[in-house]
LOTI-653693 format. One line per 4 residues: for each residue x, z, y of C-alpha. Coordinates in steps of 0.001 Angstrom, whole numbers, plus 500000, padded with zeros to 6 digits. Layout:
<marlos>
X:Z:Y  ...
</marlos>
This chain:
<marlos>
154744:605217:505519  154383:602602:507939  156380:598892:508015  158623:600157:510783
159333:603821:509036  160206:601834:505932  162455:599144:507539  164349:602240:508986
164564:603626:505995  165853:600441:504771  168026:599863:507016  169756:603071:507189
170471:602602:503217  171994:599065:504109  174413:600638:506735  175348:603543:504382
176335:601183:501997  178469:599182:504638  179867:601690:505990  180869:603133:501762
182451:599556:501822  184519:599324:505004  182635:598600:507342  182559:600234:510598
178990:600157:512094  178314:600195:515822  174838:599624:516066  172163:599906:514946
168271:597560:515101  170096:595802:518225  167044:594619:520111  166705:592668:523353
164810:589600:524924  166337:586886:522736  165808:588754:519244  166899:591858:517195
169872:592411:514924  169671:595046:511955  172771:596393:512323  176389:595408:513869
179508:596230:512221  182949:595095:511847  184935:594769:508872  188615:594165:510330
189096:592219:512957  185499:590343:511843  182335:592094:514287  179461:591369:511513
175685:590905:512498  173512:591742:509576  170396:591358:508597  168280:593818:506199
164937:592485:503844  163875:594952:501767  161060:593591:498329  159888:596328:496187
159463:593832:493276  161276:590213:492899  157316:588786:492627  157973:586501:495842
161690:585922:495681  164560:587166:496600  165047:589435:499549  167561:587184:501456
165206:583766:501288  162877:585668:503552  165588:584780:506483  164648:581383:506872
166012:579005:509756  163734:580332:512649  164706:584113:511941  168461:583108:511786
168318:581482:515173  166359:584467:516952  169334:586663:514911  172053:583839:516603
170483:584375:520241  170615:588304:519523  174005:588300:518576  175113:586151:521541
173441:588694:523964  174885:591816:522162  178661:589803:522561  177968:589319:526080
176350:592699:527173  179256:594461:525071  182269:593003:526936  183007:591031:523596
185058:587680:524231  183253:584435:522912  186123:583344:520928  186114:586861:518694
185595:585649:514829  182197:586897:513704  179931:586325:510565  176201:586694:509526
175488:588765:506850  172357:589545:504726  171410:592958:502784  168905:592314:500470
167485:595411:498793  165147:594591:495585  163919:598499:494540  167362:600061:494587
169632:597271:493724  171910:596594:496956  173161:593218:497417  175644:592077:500802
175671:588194:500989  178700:587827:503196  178624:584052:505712  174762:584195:504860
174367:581679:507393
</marlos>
C-alpha cells in the first residue's frame, strides 16, 4: 500500500469516528492552490477543519506534533479558500482540529491550533 492509499485509509477511519461523535462531515481531502484540508465537518453551529497524522508506533512522537507551524498555516490558507469558494461568511465560528491515530488508538484534539 502506497502513502496516499494509506492516508485514505486513514483518513476515512478519522471521519468515521467524527461522524460516530457528532459530527457532520462535508468534505473530504479539501485540496486547492493554497493547501489541503483532511476533512471538513461541523459539529453545531462550529464548521471544523481537521487534520489527520497517522504513526504506526509512538517511536518519533506523537501523531499530532507532526503538524508543526508551516503545515498549520498551509491548513489556515486552505480553510480560508474552502470558506470563500463555499459561500461561507467570514465571521462563521470555526476551529482546527487534529486526529491523531497511533496503531488503532483514535485521539480528536479539539482548538489544536
Amino acid at each position: 500500500m502506497n502513502r496516499r492509499e494509506l492516508g485514505s485509509r486513514y483518513e476515512k477511519l478519522a471521519a468515521r469516528e467524527l461522524a460516530k461523535r457528532g459530527y457532520e462531515i462535508l468534505a473530504l481531502n479539501y485540496r486547492c492552490r493554497q493547501g489541503e484540508v483532511d476533512i471538513v465537518c461541523r459539529q453545531g453551529g462550529v464548521l471544523v477543519f481537521v487534520e489527520v497524522k497517522y504513526r504506526s508506533t509512538g517511536s518519533f512522537g506523537a501523531p499530532s506534533q507532526a503538524v508543526d507551524s508551516r503545515k498549520q498555516a498551509r491548513i489556515r490558507h486552505a480553510a480560508v479558500h474552502y470558506m470563500y469558494a463555499h459561500g461561507i461568511a467570514p465571521d462563521t465560528p470555526c476551529r482546527f482540529d487534529v486526529v491523531g491515530i497511533l496503531e488503532n488508538q483514535v485521539e480528536i484534539i479539539e482548538n489544536a491550533f
